[in-house]
C-alpha positions in Angstrom: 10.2 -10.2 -7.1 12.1 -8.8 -10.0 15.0 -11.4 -9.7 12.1 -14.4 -9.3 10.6 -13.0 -12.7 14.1 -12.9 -14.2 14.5 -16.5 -13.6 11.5 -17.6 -14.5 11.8 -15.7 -17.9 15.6 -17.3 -18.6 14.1 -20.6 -17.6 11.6 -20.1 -20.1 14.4 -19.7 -22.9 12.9 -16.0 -23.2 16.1 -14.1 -21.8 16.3 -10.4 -20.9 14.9 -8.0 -23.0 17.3 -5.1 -24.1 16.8 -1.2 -22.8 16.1 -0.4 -26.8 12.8 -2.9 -26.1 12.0 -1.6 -22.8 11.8 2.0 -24.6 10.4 0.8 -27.8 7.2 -0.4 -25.4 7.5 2.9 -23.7 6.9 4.5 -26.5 4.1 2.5 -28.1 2.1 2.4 -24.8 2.6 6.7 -25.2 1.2 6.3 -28.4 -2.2 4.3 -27.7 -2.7 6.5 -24.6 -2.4 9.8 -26.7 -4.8 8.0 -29.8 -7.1 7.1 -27.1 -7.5 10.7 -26.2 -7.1 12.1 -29.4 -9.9 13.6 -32.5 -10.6 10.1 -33.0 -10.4 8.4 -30.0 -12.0 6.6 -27.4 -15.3 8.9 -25.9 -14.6 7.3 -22.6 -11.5 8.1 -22.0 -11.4 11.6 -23.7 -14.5 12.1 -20.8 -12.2 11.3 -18.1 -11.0 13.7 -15.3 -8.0 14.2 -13.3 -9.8 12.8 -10.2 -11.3 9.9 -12.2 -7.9 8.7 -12.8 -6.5 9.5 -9.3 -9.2 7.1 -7.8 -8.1 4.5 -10.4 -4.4 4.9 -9.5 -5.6 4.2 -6.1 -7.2 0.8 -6.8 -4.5 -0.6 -9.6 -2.3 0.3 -6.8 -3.8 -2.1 -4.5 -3.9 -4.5 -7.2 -0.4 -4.2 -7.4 0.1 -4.6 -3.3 -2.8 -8.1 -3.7 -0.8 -9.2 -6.5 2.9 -9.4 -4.9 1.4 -11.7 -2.2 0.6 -13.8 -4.5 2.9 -16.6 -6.5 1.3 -15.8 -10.0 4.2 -13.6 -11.9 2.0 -12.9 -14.6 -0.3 -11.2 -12.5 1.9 -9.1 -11.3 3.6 -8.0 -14.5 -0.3 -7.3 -15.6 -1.0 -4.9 -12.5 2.4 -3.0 -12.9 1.1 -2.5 -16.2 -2.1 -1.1 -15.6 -1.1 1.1 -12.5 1.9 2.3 -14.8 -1.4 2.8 -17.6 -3.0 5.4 -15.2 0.4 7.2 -14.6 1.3 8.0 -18.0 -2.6 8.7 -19.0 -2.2 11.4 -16.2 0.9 12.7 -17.7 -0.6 13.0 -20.7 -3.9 14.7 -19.5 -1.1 17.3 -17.8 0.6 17.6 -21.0 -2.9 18.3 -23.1 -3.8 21.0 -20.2 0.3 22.7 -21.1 1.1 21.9 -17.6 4.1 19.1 -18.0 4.6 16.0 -20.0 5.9 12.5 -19.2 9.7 13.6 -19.8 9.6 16.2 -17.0 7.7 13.3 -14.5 10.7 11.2 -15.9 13.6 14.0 -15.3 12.4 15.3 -12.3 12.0 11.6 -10.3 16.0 10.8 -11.6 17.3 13.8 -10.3 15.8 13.0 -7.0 17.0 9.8 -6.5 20.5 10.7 -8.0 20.4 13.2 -5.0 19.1 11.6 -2.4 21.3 8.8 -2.8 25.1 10.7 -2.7 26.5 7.2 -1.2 25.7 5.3 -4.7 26.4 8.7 -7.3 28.5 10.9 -5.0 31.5 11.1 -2.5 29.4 10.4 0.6 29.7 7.1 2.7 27.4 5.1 4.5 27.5 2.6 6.8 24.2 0.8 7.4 20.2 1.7 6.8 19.8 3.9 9.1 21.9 6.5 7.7 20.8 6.1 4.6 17.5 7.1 5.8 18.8 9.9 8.0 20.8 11.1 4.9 17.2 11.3 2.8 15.5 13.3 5.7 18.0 15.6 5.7 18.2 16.0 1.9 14.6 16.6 1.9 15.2 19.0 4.9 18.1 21.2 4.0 17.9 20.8 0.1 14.4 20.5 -1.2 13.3 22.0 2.1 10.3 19.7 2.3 9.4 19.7 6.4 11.2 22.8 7.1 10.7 23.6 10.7 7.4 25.4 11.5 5.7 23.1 9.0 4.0 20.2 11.2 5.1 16.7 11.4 2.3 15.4 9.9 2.6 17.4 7.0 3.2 15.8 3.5 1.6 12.4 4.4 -1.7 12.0 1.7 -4.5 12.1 2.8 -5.7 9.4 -0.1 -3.5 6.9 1.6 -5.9 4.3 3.7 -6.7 5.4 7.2 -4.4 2.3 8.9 -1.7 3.7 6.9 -1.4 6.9 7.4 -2.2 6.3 10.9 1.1 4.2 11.3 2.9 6.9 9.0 1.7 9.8 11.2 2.8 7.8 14.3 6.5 7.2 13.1 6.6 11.0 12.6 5.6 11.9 16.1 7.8 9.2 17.4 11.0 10.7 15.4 10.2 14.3 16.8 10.5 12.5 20.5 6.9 11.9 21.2 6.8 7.6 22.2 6.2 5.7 24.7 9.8 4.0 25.7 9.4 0.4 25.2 6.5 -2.0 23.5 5.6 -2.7 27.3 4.2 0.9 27.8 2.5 0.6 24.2 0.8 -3.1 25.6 -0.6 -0.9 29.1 -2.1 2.2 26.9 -3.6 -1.3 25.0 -5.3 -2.5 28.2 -5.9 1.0 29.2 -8.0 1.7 25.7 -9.5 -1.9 26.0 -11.3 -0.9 29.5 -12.1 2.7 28.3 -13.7 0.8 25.7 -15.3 -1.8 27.5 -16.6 0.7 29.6 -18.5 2.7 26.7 -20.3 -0.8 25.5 -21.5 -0.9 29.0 -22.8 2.5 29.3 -24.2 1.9 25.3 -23.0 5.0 24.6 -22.7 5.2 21.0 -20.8 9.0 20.8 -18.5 7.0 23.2 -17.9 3.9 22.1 -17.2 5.3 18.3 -14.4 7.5 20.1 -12.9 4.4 22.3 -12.9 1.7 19.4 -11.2 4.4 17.4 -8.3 5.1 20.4 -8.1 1.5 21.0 -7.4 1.1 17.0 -5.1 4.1 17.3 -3.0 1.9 20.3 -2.6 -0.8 17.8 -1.5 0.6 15.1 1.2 2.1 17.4 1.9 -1.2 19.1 2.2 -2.7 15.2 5.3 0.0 14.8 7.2 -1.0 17.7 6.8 -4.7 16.8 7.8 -3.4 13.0 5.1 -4.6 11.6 3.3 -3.1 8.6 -0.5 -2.7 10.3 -1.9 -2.5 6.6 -0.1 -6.0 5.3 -0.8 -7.6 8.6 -4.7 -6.1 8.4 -5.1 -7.3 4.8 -3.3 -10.6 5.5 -5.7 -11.6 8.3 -8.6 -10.5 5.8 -7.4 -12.3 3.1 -7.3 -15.7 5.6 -10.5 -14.9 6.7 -11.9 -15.0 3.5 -10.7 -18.2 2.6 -11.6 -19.9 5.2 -15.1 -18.4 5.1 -15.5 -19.6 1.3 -14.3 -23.1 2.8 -17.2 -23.0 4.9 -19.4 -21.9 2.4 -18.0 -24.6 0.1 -18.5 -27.5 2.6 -22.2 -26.1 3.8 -23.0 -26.2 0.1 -21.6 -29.7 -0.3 -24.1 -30.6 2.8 -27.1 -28.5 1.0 -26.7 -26.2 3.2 -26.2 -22.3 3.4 -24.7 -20.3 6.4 -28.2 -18.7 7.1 -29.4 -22.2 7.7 -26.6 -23.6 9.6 -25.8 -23.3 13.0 -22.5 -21.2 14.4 -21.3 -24.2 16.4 -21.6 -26.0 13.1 -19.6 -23.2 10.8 -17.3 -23.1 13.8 -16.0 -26.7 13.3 -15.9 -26.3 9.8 -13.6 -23.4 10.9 -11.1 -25.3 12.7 -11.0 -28.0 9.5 -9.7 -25.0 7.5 -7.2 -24.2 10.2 -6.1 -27.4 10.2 -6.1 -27.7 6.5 -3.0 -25.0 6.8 -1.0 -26.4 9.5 -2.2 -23.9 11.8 -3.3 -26.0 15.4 
């Protein structure tokens, strides 16, 4: 995304701006943020909370995630900028309370990545992906001692992050510590196995049970979604995204009829269905 903004920007006879502009911003944006919470500032934002902004970071996060799969640079550059908004108004809200400021967030996060990365500013060599991960496990292990043993597996994943994503994150940390099936065909039996469990609790019309079924069955998924390497919250919120779209088709041709989808039948919105399907080249 950065090299297709980069081109777009030189095709635009706008060029690349110097690191004396990108800190010039830096600093401005600084600037408003600490006006805004300043004697004279803005009441709203001098009312705000450290968990008010958390739950914005959240959502300009997402932003940011809906924004990439689209084709609209702009957009994106505008939800970097307000999800980077919310991190420096937190910094600043750390730095009023004496706690840290924006240069420590700054120092701190460099030093990191200078040593987790000793193949790019050290001696050490590497000779694919997969030991440049096990090389950051271990840093984190034996350095920063982050997941020292005794501390669970499932430690250190938020507990903010969406429930399919954790899910999947929780499930590549059991499966690292040995606990997997062997191959995607024993995830696809536990499938079928949750799939009757589950089928089995609509039957019965046990609501207890069919809560705890759907939610193992879901579990098997996500699980089945590793092995195939697939991101479960992309593939989830691409399939949402289509859905919606060609839902609003419907609702666009219904309306075109002087119709509504209360009034309409499903054998009806169902045709209009497969005209959207069509409509992307998908038989």
């Amino acid at each position: 995304m950065a090299a297709a903004l980069r081109a777009a920007r030189l095709q635009e006879g706008q060029g690349l701006k110097s690191p004396a502009d990108a800190e010039a911003k830096f600093r401005e944006l600084l600037a408003i943020i600490a006006r805004l919470r300043g004697p004279d500032g803005c009441p709203w934002d001098k009312a705000q909370q450290k968990a008010d902004i958390g739950r914005y970071l959240i959502e300009e996060a997402y932003e940011v995630l809906e924004a990439l799969e689209g084709s609209s640079l702009a957009n994106v550059q505008e939800e970097l900028g307000d999800l980077l908004f919310q991190i420096l108004f937190l910094a600043r809200m750390a730095e009023e309370a004496g706690e840290f400021n924006i240069a420590d967030v700054l120092g701190e996060i460099s030093a990191k990545m200078v040593r987790r990365h000793p193949h790019v500013f050290g001696d050490a060599t590497v000779e694919g992906v997969e030991e440049v991960h096990a090389n950051w496990e271990r840093i984190k292990t034996e350095v920063e001692h982050k997941g020292d043993q005794g501390s669970s597996i499932c430690g250190g994943i938020p507990r903010s992050l969406s429930t399919l994503a954790r899910a999947q994150r929780i499930t590549a940390r059991a499966a690292e510590a040995g606990f997997d099936w062997p191959d995607t065909a024993g995830v696809l039996d536990k499938v079928e196995e949750e799939l009757a469990e589950f089928r089995a609790a609509l039957e019965m019309k046990d609501p207890k049970r069919m809560q705890e079924e759907a939610g193992d069955l879901l579990f098997t998924l996500v699980n089945l979604c590793r092995f195939a390497e697939v991101d479960a919250e992309t593939a989830l919120r691409s399939s949402l995204r289509k859905f919606i779209d060609r839902f609003s088709h419907i609702e666009r041709e219904l309306a075109a009829r002087g119709k509504t989808s209360k009034g309409s039948s499903p054998a009806e919105m169902d045709r209009i269905w497969e005209e959207a399907k069509k409509n992307e080249g998908i038989s």
